[in-house]
OpenMM code with the backbone's topology and positions (N, CA, C; nanometers):
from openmm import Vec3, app, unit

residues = "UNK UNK UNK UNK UNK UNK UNK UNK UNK UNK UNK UNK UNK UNK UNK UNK UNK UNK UNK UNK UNK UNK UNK UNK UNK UNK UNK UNK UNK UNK UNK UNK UNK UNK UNK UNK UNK UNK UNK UNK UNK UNK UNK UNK UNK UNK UNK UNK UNK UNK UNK UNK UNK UNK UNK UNK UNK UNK UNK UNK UNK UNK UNK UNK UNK UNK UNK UNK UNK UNK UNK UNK UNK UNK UNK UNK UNK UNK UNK UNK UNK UNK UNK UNK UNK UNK UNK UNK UNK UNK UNK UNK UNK UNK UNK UNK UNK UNK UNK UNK UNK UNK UNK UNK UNK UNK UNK UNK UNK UNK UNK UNK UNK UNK UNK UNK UNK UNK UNK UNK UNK UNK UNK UNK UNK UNK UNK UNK UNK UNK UNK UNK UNK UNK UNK UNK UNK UNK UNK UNK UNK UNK UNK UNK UNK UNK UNK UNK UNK UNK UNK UNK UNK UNK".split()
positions = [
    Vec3(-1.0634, 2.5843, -3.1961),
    Vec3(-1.1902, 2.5213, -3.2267),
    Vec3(-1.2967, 2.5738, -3.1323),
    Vec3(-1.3705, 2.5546, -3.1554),
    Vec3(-1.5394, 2.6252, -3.0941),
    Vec3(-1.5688, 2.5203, -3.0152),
    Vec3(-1.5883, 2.5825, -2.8532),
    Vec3(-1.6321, 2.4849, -2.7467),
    Vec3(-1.5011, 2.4257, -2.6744),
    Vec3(-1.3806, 2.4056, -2.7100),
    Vec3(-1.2329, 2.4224, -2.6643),
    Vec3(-1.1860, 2.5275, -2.6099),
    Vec3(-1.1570, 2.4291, -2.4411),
    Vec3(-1.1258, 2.5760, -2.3725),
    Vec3(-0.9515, 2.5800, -2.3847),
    Vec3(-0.9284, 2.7054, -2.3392),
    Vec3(-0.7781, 2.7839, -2.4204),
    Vec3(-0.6848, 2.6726, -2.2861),
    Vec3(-0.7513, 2.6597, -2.1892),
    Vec3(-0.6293, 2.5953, -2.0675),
    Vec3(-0.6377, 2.4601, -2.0641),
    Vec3(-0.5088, 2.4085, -2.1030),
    Vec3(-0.4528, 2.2545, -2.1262),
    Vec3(-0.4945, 2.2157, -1.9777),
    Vec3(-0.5063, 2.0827, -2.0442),
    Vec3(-0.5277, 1.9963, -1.8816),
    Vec3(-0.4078, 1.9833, -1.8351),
    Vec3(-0.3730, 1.9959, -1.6973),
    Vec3(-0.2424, 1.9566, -1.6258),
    Vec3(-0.1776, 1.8291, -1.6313),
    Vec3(-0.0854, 1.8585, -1.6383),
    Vec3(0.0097, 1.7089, -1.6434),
    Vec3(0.0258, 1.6687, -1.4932),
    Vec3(0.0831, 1.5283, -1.4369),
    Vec3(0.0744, 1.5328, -1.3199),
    Vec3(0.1819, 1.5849, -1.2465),
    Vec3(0.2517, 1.6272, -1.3717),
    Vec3(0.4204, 1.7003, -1.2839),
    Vec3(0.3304, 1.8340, -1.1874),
    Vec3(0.2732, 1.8548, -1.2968),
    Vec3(0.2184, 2.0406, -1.2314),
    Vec3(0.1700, 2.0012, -1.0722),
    Vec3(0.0599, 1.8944, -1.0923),
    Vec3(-0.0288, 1.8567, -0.9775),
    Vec3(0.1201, 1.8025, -0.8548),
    Vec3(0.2171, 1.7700, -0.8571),
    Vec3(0.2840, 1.8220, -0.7867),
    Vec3(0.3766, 1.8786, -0.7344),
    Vec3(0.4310, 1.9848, -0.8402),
    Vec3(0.4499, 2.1182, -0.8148),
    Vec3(0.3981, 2.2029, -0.7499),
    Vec3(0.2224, 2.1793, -0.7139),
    Vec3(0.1616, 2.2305, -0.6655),
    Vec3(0.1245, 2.1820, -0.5214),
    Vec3(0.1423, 2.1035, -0.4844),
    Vec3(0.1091, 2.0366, -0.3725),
    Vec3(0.2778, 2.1033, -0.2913),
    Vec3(0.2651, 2.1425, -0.1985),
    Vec3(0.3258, 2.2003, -0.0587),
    Vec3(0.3176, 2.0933, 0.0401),
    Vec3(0.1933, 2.0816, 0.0935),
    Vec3(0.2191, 2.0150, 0.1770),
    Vec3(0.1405, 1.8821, 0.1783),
    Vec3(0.1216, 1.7542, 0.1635),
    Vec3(0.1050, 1.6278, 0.1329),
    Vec3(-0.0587, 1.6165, 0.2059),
    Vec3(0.0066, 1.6430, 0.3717),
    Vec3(-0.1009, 1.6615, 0.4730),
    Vec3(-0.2085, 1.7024, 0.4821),
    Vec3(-0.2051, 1.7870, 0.3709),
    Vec3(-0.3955, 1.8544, 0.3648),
    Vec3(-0.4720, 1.7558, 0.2667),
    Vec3(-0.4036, 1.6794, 0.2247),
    Vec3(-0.4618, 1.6238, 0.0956),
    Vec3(-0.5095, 1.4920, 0.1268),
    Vec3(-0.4075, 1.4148, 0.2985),
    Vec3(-0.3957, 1.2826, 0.3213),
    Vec3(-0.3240, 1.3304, 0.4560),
    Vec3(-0.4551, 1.3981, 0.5544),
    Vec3(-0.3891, 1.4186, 0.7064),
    Vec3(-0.3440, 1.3218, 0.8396),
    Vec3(-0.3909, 1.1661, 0.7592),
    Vec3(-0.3359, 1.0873, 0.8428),
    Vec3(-0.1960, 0.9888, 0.8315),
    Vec3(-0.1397, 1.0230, 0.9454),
    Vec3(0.0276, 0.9710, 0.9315),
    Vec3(0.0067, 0.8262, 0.9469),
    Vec3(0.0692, 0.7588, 0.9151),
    Vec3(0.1374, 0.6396, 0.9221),
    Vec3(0.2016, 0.6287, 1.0671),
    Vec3(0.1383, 0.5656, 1.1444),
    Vec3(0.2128, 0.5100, 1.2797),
    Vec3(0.1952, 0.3544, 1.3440),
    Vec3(0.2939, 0.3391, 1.3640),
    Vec3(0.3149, 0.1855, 1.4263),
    Vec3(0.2222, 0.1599, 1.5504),
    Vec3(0.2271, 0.3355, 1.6199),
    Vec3(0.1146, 0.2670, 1.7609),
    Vec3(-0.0094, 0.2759, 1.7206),
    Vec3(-0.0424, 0.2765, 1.6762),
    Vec3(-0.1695, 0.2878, 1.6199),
    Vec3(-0.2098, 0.1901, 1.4891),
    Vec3(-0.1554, 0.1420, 1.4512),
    Vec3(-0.1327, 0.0330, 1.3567),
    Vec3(-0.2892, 0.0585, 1.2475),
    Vec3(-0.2631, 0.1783, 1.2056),
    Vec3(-0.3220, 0.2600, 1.1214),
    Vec3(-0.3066, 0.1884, 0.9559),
    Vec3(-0.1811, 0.0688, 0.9350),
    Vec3(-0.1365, 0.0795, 0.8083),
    Vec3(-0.3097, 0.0688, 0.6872),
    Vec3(-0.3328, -0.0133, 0.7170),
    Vec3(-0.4778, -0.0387, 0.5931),
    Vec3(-0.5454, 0.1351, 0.5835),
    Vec3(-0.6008, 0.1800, 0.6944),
    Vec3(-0.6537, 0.2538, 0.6646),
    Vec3(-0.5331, 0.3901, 0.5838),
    Vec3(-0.4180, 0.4240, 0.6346),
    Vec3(-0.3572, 0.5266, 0.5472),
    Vec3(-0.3302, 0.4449, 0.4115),
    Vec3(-0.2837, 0.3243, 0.3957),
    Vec3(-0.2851, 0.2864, 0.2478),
    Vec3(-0.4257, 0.3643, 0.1433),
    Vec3(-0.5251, 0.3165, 0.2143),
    Vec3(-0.6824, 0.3278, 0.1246),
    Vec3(-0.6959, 0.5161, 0.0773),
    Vec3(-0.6395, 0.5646, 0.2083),
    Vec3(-0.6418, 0.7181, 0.1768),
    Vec3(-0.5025, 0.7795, 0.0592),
    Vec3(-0.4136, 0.7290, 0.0895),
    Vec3(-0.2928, 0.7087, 0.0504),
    Vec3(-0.2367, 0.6688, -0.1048),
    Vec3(-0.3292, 0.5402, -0.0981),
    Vec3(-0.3135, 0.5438, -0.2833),
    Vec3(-0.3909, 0.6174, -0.3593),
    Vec3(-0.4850, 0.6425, -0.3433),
    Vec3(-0.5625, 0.7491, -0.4172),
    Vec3(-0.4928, 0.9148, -0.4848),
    Vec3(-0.4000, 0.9650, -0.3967),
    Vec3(-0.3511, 1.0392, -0.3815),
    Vec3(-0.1643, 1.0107, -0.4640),
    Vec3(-0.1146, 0.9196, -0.3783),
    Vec3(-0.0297, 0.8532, -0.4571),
    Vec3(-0.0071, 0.8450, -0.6013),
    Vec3(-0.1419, 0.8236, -0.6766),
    Vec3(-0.1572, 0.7783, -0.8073),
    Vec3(-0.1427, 0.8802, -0.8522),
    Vec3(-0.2231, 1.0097, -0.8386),
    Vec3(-0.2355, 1.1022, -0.8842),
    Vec3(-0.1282, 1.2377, -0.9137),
    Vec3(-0.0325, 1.1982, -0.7799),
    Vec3(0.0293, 1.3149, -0.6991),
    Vec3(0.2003, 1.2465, -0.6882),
    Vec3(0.1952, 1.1562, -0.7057),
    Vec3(0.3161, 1.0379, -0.6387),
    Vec3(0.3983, 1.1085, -0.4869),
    Vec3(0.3335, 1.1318, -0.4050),
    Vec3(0.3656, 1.1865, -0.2770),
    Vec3(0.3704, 1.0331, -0.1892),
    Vec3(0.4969, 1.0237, -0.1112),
    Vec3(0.5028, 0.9290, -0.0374),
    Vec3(0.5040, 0.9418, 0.0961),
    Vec3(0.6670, 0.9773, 0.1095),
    Vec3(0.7401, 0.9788, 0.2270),
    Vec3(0.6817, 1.1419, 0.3072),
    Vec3(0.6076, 1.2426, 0.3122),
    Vec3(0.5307, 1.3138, 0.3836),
    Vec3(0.4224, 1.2704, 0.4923),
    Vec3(0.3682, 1.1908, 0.4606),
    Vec3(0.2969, 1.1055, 0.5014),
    Vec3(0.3140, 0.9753, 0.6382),
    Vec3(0.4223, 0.9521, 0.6917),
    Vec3(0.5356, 0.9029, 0.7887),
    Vec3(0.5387, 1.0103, 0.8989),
    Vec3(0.5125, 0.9177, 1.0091),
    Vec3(0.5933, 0.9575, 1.1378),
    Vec3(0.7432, 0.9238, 1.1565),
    Vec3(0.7719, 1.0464, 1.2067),
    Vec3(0.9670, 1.0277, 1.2182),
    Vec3(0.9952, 0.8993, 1.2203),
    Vec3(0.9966, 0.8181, 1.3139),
    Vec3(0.9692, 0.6609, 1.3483),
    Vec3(0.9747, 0.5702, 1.2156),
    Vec3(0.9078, 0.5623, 1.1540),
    Vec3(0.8468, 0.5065, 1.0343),
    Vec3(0.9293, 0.5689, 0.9339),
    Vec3(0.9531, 0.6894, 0.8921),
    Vec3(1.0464, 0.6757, 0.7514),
    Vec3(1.1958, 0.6863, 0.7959),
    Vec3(1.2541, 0.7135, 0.9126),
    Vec3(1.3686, 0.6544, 0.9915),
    Vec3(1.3947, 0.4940, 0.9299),
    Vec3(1.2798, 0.4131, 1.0196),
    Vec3(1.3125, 0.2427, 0.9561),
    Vec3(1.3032, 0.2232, 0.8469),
    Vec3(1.1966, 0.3146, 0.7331),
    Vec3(1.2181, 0.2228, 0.5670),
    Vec3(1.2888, 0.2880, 0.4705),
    Vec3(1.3781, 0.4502, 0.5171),
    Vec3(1.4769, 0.5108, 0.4264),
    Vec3(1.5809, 0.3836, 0.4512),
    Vec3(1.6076, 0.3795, 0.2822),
    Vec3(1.7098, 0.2572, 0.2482),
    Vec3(1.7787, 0.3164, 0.1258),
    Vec3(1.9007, 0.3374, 0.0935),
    Vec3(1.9574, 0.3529, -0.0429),
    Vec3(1.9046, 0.3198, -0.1578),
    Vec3(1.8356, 0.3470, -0.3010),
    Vec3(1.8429, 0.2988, -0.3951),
    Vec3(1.6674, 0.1965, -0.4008),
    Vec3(1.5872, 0.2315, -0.3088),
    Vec3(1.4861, 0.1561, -0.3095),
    Vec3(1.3921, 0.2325, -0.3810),
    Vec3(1.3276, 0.1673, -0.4512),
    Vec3(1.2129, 0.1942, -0.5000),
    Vec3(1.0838, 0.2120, -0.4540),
    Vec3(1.0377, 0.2476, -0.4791),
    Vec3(0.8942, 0.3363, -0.4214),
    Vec3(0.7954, 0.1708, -0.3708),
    Vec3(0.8036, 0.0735, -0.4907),
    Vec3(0.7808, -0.0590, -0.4440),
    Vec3(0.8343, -0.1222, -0.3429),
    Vec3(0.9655, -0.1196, -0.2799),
    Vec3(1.0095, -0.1641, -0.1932),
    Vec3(0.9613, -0.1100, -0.1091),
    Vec3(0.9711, 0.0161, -0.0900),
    Vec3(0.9343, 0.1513, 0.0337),
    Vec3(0.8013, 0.0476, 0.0541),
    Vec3(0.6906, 0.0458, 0.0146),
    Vec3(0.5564, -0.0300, -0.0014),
    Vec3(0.5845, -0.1108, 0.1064),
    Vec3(0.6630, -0.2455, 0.0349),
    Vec3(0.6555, -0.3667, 0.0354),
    Vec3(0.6816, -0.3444, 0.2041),
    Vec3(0.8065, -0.2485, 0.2673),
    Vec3(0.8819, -0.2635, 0.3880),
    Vec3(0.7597, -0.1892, 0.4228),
    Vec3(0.7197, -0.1171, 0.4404),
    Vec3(0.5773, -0.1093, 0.4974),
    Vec3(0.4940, -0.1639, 0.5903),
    Vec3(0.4224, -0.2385, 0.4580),
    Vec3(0.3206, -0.3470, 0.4833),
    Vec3(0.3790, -0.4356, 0.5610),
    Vec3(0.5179, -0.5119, 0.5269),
    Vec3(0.6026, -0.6121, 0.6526),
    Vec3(0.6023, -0.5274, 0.8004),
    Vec3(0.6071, -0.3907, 0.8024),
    Vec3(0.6349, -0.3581, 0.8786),
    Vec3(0.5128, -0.3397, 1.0007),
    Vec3(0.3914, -0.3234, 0.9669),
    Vec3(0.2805, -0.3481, 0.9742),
    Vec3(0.1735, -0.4354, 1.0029),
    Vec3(0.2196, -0.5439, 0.9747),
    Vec3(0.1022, -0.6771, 0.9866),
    Vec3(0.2235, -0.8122, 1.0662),
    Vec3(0.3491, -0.7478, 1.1086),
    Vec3(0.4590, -0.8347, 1.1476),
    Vec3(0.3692, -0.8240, 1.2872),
    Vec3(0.4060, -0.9284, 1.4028),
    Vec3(0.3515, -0.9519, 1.5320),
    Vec3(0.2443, -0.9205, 1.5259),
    Vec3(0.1486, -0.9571, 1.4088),
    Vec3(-0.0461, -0.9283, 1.4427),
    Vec3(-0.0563, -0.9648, 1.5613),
    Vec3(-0.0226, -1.1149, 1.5862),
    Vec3(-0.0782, -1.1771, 1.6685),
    Vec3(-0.0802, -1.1333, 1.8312),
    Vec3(0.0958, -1.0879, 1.8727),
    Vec3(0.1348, -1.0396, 1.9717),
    Vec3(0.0484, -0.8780, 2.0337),
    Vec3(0.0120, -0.8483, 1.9020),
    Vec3(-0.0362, -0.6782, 1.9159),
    Vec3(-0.2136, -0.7163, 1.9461),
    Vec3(-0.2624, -0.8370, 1.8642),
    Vec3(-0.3914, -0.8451, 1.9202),
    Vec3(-0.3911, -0.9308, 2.0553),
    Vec3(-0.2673, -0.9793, 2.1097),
    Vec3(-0.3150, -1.0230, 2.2058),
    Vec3(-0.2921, -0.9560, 2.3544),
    Vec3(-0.2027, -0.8362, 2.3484),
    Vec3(-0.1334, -0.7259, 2.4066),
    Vec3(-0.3287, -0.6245, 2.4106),
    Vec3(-0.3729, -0.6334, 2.3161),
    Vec3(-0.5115, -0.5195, 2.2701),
    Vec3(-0.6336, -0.5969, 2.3378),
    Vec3(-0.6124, -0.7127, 2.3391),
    Vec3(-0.7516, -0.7887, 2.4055),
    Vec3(-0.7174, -0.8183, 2.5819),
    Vec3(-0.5979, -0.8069, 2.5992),
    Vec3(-0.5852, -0.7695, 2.7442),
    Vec3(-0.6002, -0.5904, 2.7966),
    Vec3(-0.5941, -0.5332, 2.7324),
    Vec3(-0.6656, -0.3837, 2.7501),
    Vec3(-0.7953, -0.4053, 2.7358),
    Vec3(-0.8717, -0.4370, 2.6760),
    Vec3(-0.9591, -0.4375, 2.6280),
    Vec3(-1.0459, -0.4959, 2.7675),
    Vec3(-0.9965, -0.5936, 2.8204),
    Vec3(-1.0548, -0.7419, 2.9064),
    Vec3(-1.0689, -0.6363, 3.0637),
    Vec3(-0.9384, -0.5676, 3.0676),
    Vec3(-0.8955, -0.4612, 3.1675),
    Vec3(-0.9315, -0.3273, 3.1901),
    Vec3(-1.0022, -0.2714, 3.0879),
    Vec3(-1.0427, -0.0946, 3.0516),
    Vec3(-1.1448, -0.1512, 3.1763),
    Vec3(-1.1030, 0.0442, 3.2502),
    Vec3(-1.2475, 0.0802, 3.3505),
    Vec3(-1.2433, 0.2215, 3.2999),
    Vec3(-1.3491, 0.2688, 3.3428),
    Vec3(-1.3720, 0.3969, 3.3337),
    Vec3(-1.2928, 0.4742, 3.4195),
    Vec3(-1.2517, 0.4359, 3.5347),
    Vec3(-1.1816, 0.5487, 3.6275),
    Vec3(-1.2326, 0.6814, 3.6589),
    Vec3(-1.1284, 0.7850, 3.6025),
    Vec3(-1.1811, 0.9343, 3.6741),
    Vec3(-1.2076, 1.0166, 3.5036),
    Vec3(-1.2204, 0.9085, 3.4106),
    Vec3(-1.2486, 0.9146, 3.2420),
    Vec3(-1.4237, 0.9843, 3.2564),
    Vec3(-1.4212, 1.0701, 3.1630),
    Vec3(-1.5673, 1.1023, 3.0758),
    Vec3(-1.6201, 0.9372, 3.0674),
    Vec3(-1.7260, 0.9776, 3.0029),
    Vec3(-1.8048, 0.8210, 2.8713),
    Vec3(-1.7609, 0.8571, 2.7980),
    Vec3(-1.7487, 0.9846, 2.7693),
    Vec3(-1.6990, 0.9984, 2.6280),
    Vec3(-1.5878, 0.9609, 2.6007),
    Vec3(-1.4983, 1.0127, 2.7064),
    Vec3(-1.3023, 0.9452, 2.6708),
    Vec3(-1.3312, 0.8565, 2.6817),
    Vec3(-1.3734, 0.7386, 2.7722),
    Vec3(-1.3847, 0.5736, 2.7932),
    Vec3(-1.4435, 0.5272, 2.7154),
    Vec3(-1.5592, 0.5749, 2.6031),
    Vec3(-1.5642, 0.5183, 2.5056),
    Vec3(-1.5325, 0.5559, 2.3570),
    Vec3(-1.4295, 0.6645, 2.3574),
    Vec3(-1.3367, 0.7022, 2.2540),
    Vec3(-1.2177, 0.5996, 2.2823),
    Vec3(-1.1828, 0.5477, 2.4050),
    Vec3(-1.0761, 0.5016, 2.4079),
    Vec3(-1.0992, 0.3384, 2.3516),
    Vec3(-1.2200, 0.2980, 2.3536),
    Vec3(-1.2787, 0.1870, 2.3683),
    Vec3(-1.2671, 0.1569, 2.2187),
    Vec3(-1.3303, 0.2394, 2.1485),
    Vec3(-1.3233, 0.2617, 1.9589),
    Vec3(-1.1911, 0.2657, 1.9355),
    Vec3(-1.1168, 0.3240, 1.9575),
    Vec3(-0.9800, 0.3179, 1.9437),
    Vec3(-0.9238, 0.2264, 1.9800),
    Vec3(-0.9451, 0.1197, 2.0510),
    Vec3(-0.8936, 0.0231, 2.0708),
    Vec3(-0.9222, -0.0414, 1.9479),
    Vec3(-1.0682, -0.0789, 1.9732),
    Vec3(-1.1516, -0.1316, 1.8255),
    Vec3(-1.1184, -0.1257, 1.6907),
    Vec3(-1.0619, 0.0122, 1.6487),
    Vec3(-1.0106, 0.0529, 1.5181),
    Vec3(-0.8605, -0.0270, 1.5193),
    Vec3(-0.7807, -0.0155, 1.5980),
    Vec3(-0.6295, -0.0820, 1.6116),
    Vec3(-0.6831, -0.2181, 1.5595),
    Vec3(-0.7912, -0.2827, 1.6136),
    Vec3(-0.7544, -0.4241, 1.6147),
    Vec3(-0.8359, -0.4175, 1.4617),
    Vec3(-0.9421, -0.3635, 1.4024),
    Vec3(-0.9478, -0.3858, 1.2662),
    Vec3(-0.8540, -0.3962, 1.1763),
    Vec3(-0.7043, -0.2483, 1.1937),
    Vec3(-0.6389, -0.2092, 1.1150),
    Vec3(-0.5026, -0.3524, 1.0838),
    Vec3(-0.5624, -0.4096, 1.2197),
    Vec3(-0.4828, -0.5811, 1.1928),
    Vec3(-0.5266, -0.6848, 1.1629),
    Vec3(-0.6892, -0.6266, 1.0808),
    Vec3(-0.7435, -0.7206, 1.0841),
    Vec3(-0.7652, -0.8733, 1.1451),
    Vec3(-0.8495, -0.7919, 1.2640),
    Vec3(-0.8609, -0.8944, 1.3773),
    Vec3(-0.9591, -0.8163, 1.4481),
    Vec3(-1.1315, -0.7807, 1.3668),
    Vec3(-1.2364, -0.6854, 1.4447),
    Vec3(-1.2845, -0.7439, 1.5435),
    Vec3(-1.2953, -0.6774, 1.6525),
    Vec3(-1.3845, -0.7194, 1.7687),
    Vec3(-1.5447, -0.7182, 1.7426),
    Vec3(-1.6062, -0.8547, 1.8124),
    Vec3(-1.7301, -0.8734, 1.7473),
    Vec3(-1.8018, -0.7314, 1.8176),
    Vec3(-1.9007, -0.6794, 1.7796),
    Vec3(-1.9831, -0.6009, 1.8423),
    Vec3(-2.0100, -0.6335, 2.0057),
    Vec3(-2.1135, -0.7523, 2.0134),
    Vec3(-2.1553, -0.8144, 2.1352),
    Vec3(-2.0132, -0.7654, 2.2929),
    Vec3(-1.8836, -0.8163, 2.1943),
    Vec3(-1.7674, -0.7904, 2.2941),
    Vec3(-1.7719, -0.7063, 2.3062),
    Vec3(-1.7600, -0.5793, 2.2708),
    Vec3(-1.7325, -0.4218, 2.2750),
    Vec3(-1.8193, -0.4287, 2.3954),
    Vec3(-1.9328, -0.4535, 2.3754),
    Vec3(-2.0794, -0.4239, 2.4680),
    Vec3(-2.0439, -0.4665, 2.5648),
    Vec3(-1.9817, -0.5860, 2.6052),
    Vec3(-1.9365, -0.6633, 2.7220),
    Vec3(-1.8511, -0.5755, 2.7849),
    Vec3(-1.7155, -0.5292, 2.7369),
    Vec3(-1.6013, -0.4681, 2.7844),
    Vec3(-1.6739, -0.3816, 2.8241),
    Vec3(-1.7550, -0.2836, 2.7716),
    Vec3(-1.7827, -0.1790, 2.7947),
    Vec3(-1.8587, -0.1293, 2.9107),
    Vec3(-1.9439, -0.1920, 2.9262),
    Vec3(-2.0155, -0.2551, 3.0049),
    Vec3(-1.9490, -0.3000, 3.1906),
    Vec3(-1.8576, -0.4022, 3.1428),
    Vec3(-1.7818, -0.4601, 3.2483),
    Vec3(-1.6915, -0.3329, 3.3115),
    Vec3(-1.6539, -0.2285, 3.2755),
    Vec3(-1.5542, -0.1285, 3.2945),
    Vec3(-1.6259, -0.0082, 3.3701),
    Vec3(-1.7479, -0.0217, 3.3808),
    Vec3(-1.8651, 0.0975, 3.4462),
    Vec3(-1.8247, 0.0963, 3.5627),
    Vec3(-1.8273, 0.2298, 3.6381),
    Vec3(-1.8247, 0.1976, 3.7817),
    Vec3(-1.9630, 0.1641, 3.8470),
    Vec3(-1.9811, 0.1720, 3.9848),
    Vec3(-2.0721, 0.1463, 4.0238),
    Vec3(-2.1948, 0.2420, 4.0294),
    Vec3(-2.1615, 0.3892, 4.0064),
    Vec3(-2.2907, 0.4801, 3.9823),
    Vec3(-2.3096, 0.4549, 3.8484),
    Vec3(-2.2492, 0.3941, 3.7798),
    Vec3(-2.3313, 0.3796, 3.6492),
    Vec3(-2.4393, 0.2148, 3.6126),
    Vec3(-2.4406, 0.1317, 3.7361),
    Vec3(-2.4836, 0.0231, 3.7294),
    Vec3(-2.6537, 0.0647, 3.6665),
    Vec3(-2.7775, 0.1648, 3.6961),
    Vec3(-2.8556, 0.1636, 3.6705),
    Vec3(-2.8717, 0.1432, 3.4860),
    Vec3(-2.7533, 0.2090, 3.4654),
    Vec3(-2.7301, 0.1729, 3.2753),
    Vec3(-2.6901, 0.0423, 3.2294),
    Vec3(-2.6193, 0.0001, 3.3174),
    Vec3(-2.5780, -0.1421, 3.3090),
    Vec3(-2.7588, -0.2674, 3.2990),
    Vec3(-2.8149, -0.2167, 3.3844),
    Vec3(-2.9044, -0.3160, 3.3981),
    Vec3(-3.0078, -0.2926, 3.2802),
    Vec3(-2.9748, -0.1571, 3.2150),
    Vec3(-3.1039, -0.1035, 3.0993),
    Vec3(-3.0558, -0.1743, 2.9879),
    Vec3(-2.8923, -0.1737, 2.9486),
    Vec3(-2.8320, -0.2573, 2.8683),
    Vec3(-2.8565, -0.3590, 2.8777),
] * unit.nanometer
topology = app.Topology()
chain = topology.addChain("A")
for resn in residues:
    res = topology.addResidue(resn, chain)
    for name in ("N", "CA", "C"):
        topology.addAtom(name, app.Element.getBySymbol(name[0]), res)
């Protein structure tokens, strides 16, 4: 027919047949220290749907504990997410004593406040965000003393 192009659309077997390596597509792993789970889900299903790529995606750690005989890709999920949001409470309260404790030391600003966001991101990914105002406080409170003239501009 006229205006029909000659190359079939791909099926999703092809789309991954073609995929090698998972990682370029969805470069962030799944890790417990980092308690990353929400955010690799959001990147993760997108890709998933399309591609059904799972277990690439796991730090050794992590598909060690949820390889199980005979489980389904739903279970794999399900042990996951349990695996993930289990001890919120213990992990935000382990994160707000770092948090209470961060100094700058012999750190950049920049590492001390990469480390500071990173704290920040952990405790979102457990949903449990630190208000702004706090960040400012910690951050703040952790200056050494040649940095007090910033302290007082803040």
């Amino acid at each position: 027919m006229i205006g029909e192009s000659s190359n079939p659309k791909p099926s999703p077997n092809d789309k991954i047949n073609g995929i090698t390596n998972i990682k370029s597509y969805d470069p962030l792993l799944l890790d417990l220290d980092r308690l990353n789970y929400d955010s690799w889900k959001e990147l993760f299903k997108t890709h998933c749907i399309g591609y059904k790529w799972l277990y690439g995606t796991f730090t050794q750690f992590v598909l060690q504990s949820i390889l199980k005989p005979n489980a389904t890709a739903a279970d794999v999920w399900k042990t996951i997410e349990d695996m993930f949001h289990e001890d919120k409470e213990m992990k935000a309260m382990e994160l707000d004593d770092e948090l209470h404790f961060i100094t700058i030391g012999d750190s950049t600003v920049m590492e001390y406040c990469t480390r500071i966001k990173s704290i920040s991101d952990i405790f979102a990914n457990i949903r449990s965000p630190v208000p702004e105002r706090n960040l400012v406080i910690y951050t703040i409170d952790g200056l050494c003393p040649k940095f007090a003239h910033v302290v007082t501009t803040i």
